[in-house]
NULUM-80141 format. One record per residue: x, y, z of N, C-alpha, C in turn. Coordinates in pm, whole numbers, plus 50000, padded with zeros to 5 digits. Layout:
XYZXYZXYZ;...
//
This chain:
776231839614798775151838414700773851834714770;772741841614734771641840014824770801829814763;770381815314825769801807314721768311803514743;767481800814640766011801414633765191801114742;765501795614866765091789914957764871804515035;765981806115071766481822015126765681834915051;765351832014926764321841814857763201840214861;762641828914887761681826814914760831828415044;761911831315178761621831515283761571846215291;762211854415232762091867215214760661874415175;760971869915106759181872014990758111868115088;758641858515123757081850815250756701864115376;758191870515416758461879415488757711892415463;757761896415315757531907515267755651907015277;755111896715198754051893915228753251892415349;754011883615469753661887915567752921905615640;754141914315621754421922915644753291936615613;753451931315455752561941415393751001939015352;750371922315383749231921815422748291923315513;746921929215499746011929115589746281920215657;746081922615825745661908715885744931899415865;743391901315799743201889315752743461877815648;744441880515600745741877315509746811872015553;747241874015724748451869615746748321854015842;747821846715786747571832915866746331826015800;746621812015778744851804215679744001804615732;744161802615895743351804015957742171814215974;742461824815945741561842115939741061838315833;741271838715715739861836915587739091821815573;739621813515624739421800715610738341795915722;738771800815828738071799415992736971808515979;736651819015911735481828215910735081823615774;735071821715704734841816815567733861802315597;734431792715672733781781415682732411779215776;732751794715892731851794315985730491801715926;730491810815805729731817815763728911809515665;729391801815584729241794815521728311783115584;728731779415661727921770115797726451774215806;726591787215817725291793815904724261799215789;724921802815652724751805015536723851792715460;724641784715432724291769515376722941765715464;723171764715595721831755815681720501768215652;721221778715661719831788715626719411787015548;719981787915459718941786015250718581771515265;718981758915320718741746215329716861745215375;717011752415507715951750415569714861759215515;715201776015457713921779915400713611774115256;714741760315190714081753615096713201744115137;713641738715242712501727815310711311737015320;710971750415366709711758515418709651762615292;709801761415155709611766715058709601778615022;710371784715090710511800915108711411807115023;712161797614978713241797214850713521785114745;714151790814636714091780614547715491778714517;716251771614527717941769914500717871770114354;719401775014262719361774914167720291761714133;720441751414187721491741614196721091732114050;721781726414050721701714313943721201702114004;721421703114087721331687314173720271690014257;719761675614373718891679114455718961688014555;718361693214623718751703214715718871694614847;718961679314879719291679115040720391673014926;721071669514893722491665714797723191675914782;722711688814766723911702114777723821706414890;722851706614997723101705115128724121694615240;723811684815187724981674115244726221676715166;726821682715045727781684315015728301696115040;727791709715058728611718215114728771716115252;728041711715299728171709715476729681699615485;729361691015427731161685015416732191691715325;731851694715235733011696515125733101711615123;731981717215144732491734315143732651743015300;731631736615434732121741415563733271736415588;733311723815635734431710315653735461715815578;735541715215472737071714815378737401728915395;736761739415417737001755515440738251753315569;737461745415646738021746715806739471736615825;739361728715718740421714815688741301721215651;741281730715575741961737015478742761747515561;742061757215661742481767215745743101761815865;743181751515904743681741116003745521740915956;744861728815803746511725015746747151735315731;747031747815679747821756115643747981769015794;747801763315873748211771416003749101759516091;748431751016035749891733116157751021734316052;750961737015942751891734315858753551743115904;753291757915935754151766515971754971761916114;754221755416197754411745716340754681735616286;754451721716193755301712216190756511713016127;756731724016020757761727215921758931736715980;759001749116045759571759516073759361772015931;758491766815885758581774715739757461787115792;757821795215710756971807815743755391805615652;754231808015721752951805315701752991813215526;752021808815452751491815215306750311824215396;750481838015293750111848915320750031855315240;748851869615241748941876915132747961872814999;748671876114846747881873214740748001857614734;749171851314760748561835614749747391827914836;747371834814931746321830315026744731834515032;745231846114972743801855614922743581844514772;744321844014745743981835914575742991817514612;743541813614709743111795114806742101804414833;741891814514912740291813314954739851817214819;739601828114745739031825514641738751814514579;739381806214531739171794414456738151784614570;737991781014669737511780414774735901784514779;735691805814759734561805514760734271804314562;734581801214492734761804814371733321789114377;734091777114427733471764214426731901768714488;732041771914589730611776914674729701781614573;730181795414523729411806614410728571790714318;729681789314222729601778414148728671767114135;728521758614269727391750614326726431754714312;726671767014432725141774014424724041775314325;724891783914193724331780914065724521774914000;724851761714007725141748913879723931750413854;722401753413883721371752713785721821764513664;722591771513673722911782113530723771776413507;725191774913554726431773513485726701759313416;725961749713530725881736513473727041729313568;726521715613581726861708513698728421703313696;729211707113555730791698013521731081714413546;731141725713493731601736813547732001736713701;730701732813778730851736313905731251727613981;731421712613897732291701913981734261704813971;734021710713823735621714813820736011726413921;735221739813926735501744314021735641740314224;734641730414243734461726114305736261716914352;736451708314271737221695614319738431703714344;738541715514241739901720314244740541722814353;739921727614425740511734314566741161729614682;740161712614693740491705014784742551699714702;742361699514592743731691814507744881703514548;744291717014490745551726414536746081726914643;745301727014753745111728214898746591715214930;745701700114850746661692914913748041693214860;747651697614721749431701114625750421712614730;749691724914795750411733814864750941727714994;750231715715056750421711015178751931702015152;751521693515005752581681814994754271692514980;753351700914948755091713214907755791713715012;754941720615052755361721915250756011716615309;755351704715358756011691715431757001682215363;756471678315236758041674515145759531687615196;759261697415123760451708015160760761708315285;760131703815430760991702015542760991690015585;761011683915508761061667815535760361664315617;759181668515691758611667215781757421650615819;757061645815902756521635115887754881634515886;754361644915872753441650115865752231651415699;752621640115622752261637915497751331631515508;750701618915593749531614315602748331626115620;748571633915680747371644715710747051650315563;748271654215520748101662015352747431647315262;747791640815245747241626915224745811624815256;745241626415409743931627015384743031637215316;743931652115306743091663015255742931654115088;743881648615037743911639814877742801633714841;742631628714985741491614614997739911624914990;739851634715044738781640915078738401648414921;739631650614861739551658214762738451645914659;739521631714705738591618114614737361621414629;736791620014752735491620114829734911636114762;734631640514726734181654414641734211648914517;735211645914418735571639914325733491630814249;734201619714319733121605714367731471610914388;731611624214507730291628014486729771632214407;730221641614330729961649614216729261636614107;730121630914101729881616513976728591609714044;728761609614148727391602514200725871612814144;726231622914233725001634714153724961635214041;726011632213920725681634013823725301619313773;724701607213821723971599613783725251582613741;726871589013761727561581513670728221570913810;727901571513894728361558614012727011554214054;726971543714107725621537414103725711538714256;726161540314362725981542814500725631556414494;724721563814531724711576014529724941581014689;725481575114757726071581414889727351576614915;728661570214827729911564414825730831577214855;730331588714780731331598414849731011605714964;729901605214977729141614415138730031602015221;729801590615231730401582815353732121581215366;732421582615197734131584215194734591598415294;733981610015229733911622015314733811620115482;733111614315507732831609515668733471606415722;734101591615648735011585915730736751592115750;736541600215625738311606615601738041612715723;737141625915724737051634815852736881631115994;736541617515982736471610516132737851608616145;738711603216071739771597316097740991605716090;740591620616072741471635316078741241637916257;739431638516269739661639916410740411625216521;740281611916490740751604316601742341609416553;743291613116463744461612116429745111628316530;744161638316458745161651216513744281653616688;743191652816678742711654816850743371640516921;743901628116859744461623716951746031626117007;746571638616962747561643716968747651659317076;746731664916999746121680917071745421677117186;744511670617182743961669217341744601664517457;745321653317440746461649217575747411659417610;747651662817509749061672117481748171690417628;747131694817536746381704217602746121697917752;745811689117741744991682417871746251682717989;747661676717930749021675418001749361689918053;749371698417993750041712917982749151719218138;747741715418097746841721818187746941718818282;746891707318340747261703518447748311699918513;749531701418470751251705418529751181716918573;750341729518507750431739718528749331743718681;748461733018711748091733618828748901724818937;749811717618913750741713118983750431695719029;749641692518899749281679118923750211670818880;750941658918907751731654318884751481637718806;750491630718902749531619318883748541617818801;748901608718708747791603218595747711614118483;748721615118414749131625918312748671620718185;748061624618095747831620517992748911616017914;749451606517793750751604917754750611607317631;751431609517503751411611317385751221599017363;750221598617216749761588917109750971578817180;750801562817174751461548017163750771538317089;751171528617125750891515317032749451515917028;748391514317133746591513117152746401525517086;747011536517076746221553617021745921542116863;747531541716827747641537416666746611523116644;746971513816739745791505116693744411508416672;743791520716779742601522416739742241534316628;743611539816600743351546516491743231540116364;744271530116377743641519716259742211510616242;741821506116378740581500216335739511507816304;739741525016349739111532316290738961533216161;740051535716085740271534615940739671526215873;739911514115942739581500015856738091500015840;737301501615950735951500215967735311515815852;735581522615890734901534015792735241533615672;736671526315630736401517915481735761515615432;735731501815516734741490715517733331497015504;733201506415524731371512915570731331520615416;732751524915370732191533415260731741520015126;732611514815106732451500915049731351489315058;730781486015206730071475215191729261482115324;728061492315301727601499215396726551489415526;726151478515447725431470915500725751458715573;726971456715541727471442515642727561440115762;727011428815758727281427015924728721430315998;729521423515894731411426115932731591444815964;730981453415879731061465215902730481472016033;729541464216056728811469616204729851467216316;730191450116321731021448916403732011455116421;732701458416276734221467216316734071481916382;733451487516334732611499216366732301498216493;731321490416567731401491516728732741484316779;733541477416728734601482516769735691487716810;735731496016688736591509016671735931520316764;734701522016803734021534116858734281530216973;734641514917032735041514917178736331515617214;736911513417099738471518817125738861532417137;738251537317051737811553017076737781559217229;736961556017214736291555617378736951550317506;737571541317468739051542717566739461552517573;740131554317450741151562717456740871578517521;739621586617496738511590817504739141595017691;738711580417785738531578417846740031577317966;741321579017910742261579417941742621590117943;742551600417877742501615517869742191619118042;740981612118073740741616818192740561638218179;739541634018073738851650618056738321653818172;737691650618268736551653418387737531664218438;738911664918473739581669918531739831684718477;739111688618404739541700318329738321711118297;737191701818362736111708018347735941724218405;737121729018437737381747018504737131751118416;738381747418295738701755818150737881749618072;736751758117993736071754717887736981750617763;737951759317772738491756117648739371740517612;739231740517736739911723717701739021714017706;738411713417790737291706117833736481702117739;736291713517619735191714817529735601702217397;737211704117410738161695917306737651679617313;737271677117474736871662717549735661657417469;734781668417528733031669317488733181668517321;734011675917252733471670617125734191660517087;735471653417123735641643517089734951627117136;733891631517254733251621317267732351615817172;731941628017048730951624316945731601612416877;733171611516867733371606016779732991585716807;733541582516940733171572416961731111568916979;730841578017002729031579917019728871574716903;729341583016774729171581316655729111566016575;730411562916593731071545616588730211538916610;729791536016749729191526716815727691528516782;726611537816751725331541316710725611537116573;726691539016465726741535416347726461518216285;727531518316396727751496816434726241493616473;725571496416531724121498216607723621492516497;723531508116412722831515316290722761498916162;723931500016172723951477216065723381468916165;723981464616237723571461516334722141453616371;721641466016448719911471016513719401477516422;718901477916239718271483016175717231489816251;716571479816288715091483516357715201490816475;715981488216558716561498916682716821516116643;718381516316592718871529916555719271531416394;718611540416373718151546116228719751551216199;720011550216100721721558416042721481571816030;720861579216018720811592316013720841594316157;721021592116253720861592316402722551596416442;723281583616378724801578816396725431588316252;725271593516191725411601116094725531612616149;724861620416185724711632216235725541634216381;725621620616436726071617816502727961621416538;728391620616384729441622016358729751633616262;728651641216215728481654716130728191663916243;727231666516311727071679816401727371674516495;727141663016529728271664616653729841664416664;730951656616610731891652416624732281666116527;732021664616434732671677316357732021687316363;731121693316415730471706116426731341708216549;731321698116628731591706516788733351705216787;733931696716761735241695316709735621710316654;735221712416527735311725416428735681736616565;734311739516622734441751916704735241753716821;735791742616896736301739316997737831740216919;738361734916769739611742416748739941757516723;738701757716659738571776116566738861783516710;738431781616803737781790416879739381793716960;739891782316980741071778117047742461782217008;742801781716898743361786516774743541801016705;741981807016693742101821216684742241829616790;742021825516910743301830917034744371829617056;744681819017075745991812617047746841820916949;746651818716814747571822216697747331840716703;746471849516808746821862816742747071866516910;747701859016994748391864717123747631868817209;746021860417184745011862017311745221858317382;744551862117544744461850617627743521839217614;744581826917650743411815517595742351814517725;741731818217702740171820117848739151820217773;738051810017821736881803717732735511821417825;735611828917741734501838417811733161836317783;732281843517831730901838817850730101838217725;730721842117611729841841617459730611825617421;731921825717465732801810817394732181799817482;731881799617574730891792417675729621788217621;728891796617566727591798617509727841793417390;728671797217328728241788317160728571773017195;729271770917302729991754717307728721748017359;728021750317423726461749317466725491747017326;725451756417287724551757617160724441746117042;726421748017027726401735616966726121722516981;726751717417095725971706217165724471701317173;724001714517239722661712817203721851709017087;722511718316976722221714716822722481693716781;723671695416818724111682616805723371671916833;722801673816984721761663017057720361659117030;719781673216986718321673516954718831664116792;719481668016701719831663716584719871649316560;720651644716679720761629816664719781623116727;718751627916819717751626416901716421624016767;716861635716668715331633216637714641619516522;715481616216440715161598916408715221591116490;715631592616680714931581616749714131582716777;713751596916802712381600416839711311603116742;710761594516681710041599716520708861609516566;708121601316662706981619516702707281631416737;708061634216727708961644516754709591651116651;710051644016548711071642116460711071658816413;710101663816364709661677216303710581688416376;710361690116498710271696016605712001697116666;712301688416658713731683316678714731686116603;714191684816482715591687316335715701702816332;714391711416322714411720616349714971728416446;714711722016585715851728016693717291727316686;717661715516646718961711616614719401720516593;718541725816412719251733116313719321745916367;718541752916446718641765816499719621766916603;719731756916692720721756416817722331758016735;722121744016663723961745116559723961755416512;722831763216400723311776416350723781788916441;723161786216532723101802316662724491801016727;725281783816714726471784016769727851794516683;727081786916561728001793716422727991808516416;726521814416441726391828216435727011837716556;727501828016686727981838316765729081833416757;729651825116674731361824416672731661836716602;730771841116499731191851716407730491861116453;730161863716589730101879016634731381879916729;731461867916775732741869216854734261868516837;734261861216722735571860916682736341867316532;735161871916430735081878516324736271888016369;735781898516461736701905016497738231902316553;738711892616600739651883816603740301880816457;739291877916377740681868916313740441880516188;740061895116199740561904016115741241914316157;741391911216290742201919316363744161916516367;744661928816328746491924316377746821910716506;747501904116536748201902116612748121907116727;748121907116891748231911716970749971920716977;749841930516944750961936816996751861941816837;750761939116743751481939716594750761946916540;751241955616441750761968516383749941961716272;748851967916267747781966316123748861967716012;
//
C-alpha cells in the first residue's frame, strides 16, 4: 500500500520534472526576484528624492523605502534561502512548480500592493503584505517538523520577521507609538539569521577550502560553546535595542556582542582565502556584521560622535547587502552544477557592493559630504544588484548543468 508520504514525494517528482527551470528550486524566482526588486525599489526611491516621480503609496515614501528594502528585498532572499536549505537539512525533495510559482506570487502580489496602497488602501496592502512572510514560515514549519529536523529556530526567525512587518505596518498606520519598533525588530532578526547560518557556512566553506589545498593547521571548527554565547549576546542586545533604543545598558550590550562577533569573525582566519573570491567575499561581508554592533553601541553610546544611521546602514548595505550577494552568487552556482569560480563580473559586483556599503555608512560621518556620498552609495549598491542580474539571471533560468529544459 503506497502511503501519503510516498505520494507526495511522487508528485514533488512529477513537478520537479515537468517545470520550467525557473520553477525547479526557491532559489531561481526568489534570488532574481529580490535582486530586481533591490535595484527597482532604490531606483523609484531616489528619483522620489529628485522629484522625478511621485509614488502612489499610502505611507511616507522613505517608510516604504525602508520597508521594502527589508521586508520585500530581504524577505524575497530569506525566503529563497529557507526553501533551498530546507531540501539539505530535511532529505525532502525541494517545492517546485505551481506551488512555488504560487509563494512568489503572493510575494510579488505584496510589492504590487505597497506600491499602490495610495489606491488600494494601506490594510489591503498590509494584508497582502504580512501574508507571505506567515506562509513562507507555515511551509518551512511543515518541512522541518515532517523530518524532524533541528532546524526550527531559523523557520522561527522567518515568524519573528513576519512580527517585524506585522508591527511596521501598525506603526505606519499611526496605531504603535514607536514608529521605528518594527524597522529595528526587522534588523535585529536579520542580524541574528546572519551571525546564526554564516556562522555555520563560512567555517564550514573556509575548512573545505583549505584541506583541499592541503593545509592541515589552524582549521576553522564548527559552531561551540563562544559561537553560541555570542550568538546569544547578539540576540539579547538587538532586543534590547528594539525595546529600549536609547539605553545606556543597550549600547553596552551591543558593543559587546559586536566584539564577540568579531572574534569569532577573527578565528575563521578569512585572510587565508583571499585566492577565491568566493569565499573570501563570505569573510568581507560578514565583517559588517560586527562593524555594525560596535558603531551601533557607539551610536547610544557617542551620540555626538557616530550618528545611527551610520551603524544602521552599517548593518543594511553592508552586512546584508553584501551577505545577500556573496550567498546568491554562491548558491546559484552551486545548486545548478556550476563551477564554483568567482569570474571577473562576480569579482566586480563584490567590489561595487562594498563600495556602495562604505560611501553609505561614510556619509552621516561625513556631513559635508553627506549629499555626494548617499548618492554614490546608492549607485555603487545598485550597479552591484544590476550586474548580479546580468550575470546570473541567466543562471538561475537556466536547466541544471547536464539536465534537460
Amino acid at each position: 500500500m503506497i502511503t501519503r508520504g510516498e505520494q507526495m514525494l511522487a508528485l514533488r517528482r512529477r513537478r520537479m520534472a515537468q517545470s520550467p527551470a525557473f520553477l525547479r528550486g526557491g532559489f531561481r524566482p526568489f534570488f532574481f526576484g529580490g535582486a530586481a526588486w533591490a535595484l527597482l525599489a532604490l531606483a523609484w526611491w531616489l528619483c522620489s528624492l529628485a522629484g522625478v516621480v511621485t509614488l502612489l503609496v499610502a505611507i511616507d515614501p522613505l517608510a516604504w523605502h525602508r520597508h521594502e528594502m527589508l521586508f520585500g528585498f530581504v524577505g524575497a532572499v530569506v525566503a529563497g534561502f529557507l526553501l533551498t536549505a530546507i531540501p539539505n537539512w530535511t532529505g525532502r525533495l525541494p517545492i517546485a512548480g505551481a506551488p512555488l510559482a504560487a509563494l512568489f506570487g503572493l510575494w510579488l502580489a505584496g510589492r504590487i500592493a505597497l506600491l499602490f496602497s495610495g489606491l488600494l488602501g494601506q490594510a489591503t496592502a498590509a494584508a497582502f503584505d504580512v501574508a507571505f512572510p506567515l506562509v513562507i514560515a507555515a511551509v518551512g514549519a511543515q518541512e522541518v517538523i515532517a523530518a524532524k529536523n533541528r532546524n526550527l529556530p531559523v523557520v522561527a526567525a522567518v515568524l519573528l520577521l513576519a512580527g517585524a512587518n506585522a508591527l511596521d505596518h501598525a506603526a505606519m498606520a499611526g496605531l504603535v507609538a514607536d514608529p521605528l519598533a518594527g524597522v529595528r525588530l526587522a534588523i535585529g532578526v536579520i542580524s541574528v539569521l546572519i551571525a546564526l547560518v554564516g556562522g555555520r557556512i563560512i567555517p564550514s566553506f573556509t575548512r573545505n577550502w583549505l584541506v583541499k589545498r592541503k593545509v592541515t593547521v589552524g582549521l576553522p571548527t564548527q559552531p561551540g560553546r563562544f559561537d553560541l554565547a555570542a550568538i546569544t549576546a547578539t540576540a539579547a542586545a538587538l532586543l534590547l535595542w528594539t525595546a529600549l533604543p536609547n539605553a545606556r545598558l543597550t549600547g553596552l550590550l551591543l558593543a559587546l556582542a559586536g566584539a564577540l562577533q568579531l572574534l569569532r569573525l577573527l578565528r575563521w582566519r578569512g585572510v587565508r582565502t583571499v585566492a577565491d573570491p568566493l569565499v573570501f567575499m563570505l569573510h568581507v561581508a560578514f565583517a559588517w556584521l560586527p562593524a555594525g554592533l560596535l558603531l551601533l553601541g557607539a551610536s547610544i553610546l557617542r551620540t555626538d560622535v557616530v550618528p545611527q544611521s551610520a551603524a544602521v546602514h552599517a548593518l543594511t548595505a553592508g552586512a546584508m547587502g553584501s551577505m545577500i550577494l556573496a550567498v546568491m552568487t554562491r548558491a546559484s552556482l552551486g545548486h545548478t552544477a556550476r563551477e564554483l569560480r568567482a569570474d571577473g563580473a562576480t569579482c566586480l559586483l563584490y567590489l561595487l557592493v562594498t563600495g556602495g556599503a562604505l560611501a553609505r555608512v561614510a556619509a552621516p560621518l561625513l556631513v559635508h559630504h553627506y549629499t555626494g556620498l548617499m548618492r554614490t552609495g546608492a549607485l555603487l549598491w545598485g550597479a552591484a544588484f544590476f550586474l548580479f542580474l546580468l550575470r546570473y539571471a541567466p543562471v538561475l533560468f537556466a536547466p541544471r548543468k547536464g539536465e534537460r529544459a
